[in-house]
N, C-alpha and C positions, 0 to 999 in steps of 0.2 A: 283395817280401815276404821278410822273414827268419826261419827259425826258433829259435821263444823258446828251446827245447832246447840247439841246438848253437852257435845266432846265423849258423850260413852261409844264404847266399841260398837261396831256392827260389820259383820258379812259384807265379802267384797260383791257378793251376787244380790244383795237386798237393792230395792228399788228405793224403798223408803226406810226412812230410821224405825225400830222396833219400839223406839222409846218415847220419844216427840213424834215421830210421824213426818219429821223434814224430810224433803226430798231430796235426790242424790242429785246436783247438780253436770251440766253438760262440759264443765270443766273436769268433773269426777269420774263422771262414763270415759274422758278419756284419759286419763291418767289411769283410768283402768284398763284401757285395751292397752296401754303400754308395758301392762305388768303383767302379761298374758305366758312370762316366764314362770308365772307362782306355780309351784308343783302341788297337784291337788290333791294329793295323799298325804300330805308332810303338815303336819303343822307342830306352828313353834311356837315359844314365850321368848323376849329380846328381855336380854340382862341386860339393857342398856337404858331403852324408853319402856318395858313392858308390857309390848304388844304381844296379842296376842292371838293366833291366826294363823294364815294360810302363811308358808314362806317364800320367798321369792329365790328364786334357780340362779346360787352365785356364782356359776361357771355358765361360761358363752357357749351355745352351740358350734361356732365355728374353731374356737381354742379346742374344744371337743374332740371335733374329729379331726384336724390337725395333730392333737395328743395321738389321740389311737396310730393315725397314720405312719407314729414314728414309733410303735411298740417292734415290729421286726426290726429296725435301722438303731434303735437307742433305746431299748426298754427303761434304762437308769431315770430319763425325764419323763416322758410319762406318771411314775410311779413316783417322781417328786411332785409332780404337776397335780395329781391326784390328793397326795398327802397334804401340800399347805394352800391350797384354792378349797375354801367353805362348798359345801354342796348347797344348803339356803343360808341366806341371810334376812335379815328383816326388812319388811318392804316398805314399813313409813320413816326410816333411820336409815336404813344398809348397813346397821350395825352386822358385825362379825358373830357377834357375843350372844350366842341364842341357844337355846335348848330344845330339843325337838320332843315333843308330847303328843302323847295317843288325843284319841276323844274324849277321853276322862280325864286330861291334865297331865297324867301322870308320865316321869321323864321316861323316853325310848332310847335307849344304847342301840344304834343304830351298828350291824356289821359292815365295813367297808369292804364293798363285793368289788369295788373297784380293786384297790388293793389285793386280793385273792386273783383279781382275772388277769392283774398284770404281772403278778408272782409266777404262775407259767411259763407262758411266754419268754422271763426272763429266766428261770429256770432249765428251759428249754434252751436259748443262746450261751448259756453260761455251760451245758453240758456239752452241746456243739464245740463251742470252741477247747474245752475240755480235749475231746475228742480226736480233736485237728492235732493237739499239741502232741499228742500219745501217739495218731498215726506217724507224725512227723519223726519223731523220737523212738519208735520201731522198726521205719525205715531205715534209720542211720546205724542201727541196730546191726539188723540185717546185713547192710554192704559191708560192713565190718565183717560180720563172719563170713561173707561172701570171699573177700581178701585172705582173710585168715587160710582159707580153706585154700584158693590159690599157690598161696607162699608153701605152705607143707605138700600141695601136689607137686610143687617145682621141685623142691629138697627130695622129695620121694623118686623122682623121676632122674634128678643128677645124681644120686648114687646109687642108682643100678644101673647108669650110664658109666661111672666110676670101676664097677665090677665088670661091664662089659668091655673095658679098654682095660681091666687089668690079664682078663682073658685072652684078649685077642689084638692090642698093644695099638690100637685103633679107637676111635669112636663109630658109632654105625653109621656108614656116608649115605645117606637118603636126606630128602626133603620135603617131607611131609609128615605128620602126627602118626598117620594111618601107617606109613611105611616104620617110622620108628615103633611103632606096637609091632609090628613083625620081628624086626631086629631084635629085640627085648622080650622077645617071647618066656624064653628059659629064665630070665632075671626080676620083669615084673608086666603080668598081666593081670588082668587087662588095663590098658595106661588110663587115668585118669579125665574126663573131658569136663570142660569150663562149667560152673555153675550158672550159667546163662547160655553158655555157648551159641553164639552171636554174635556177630560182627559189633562190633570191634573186639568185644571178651571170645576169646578162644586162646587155645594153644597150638604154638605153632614151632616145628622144630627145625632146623639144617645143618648138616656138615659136610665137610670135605673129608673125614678121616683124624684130622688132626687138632682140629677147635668144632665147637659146637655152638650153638647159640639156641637159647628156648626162648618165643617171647609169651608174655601173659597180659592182663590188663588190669590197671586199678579204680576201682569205681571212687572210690574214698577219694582219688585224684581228678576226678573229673572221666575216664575209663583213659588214662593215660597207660601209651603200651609201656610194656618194662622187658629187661631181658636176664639175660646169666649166659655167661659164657663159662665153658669146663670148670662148675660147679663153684662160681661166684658167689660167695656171700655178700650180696649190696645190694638186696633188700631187703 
């Protein structure tokens, strides 16, 4: 603040000028309770008019916390909102262009704690969704070798059904998993059961003696069933 009187600087908290002794007028009291933004630890020099004093707080309380409120939902604005909005500006100008100085003039490199508190946060969303992508991408993983494993139980289980009808000039006539692990005793035990084994994934076998049919499930497909019939390769 300047006084109108002599125009030398003076204190926003002075009653009267230090200099002449003019008083601060009632048009000044209130342009001062308007500026009740100045943060009272911060003072600055304006490279513009070179004032020099108390700075004035050039981010809104309510942009403020509106910022903050969107650091979960958008960290990226925030920390733009941070970066090119001035913390003070000069309060007889609103000049941009200021330097912020101790009590003894000299300039203060101020660390932007803003910037640091929003680097977290957005660190933290960025390893999340990290995370998301790698579970997604392990799961797909997995039902892959889940099928994998499927397909050579099936191959494994039609040719010891192959050996069992070269034996005995038949397939093994039952209808059920349980009953073909008995028939297959001597050829291959113990049979195989679903890596899930769970409705819809299980195996399931039947015959009459003469054809057979195994069915299985493909997760990869949505758990669509699949079959083979006397030792089909079409899957």
């Amino acid at each position: 603040m300047f006084c109108k009187y002599c125009g030398k600087q003076i204190s926003s908290e002075s009653k009267f000028c230090p200099h002449c002794g003019g008083p601060i007028t009632e048009i000044e009291e209130a342009e001062k309770k308007l500026t009740q933004r100045l943060v009272k630890t911060s003072r600055i020099k304006c490279l513009n008019c070179q004032y020099t004093g108390e700075g004035l707080g050039g981010r809104s309380t309510w942009a403020n916390i509106l910022v903050l409120l969107l650091i979960p939902l958008a960290p990226i604005i925030p920390i733009i909102y941070f970066l090119v909005t001035p913390r003070l500006i000069c309060p007889e100008c609103k000049s941009k262009f200021i330097e912020e100085i101790d009590r003894e003039g000299k300039v203060v490199k101020r660390k932007n704690i803003w910037l640091i508190l929003l680097i977290i946060p957005a660190s933290l969303a960025i390893i999340g969704i990290s995370s998301s992508i790698v579970l997604v991408s392990l799961g797909g993983a997995r039902t892959k070798a889940r099928d994998a494993r499927r397909m050579a139980d099936v191959r494994q289980v039609a040719t010891a059904l192959e050996m069992y009808f070269t034996d005995n000039e038949s397939y093994p006539a039952v209808y059920s998993w349980s009953g073909l692990e008995q028939a297959l005793s001597s050829y291959f035990t113990p049979l195989p059961i679903d890596p899930l084994n769970e409705e819809p994934c299980i195996y399931t076998y039947s015959s009459d003696g003469t054809y057979y049919q195994i069915t299985y499930c493909s997760e990869s497909e949505g758990k669509a069933i699949k079959e083979i019939t006397n030792y089909e390769y079409s899957f």
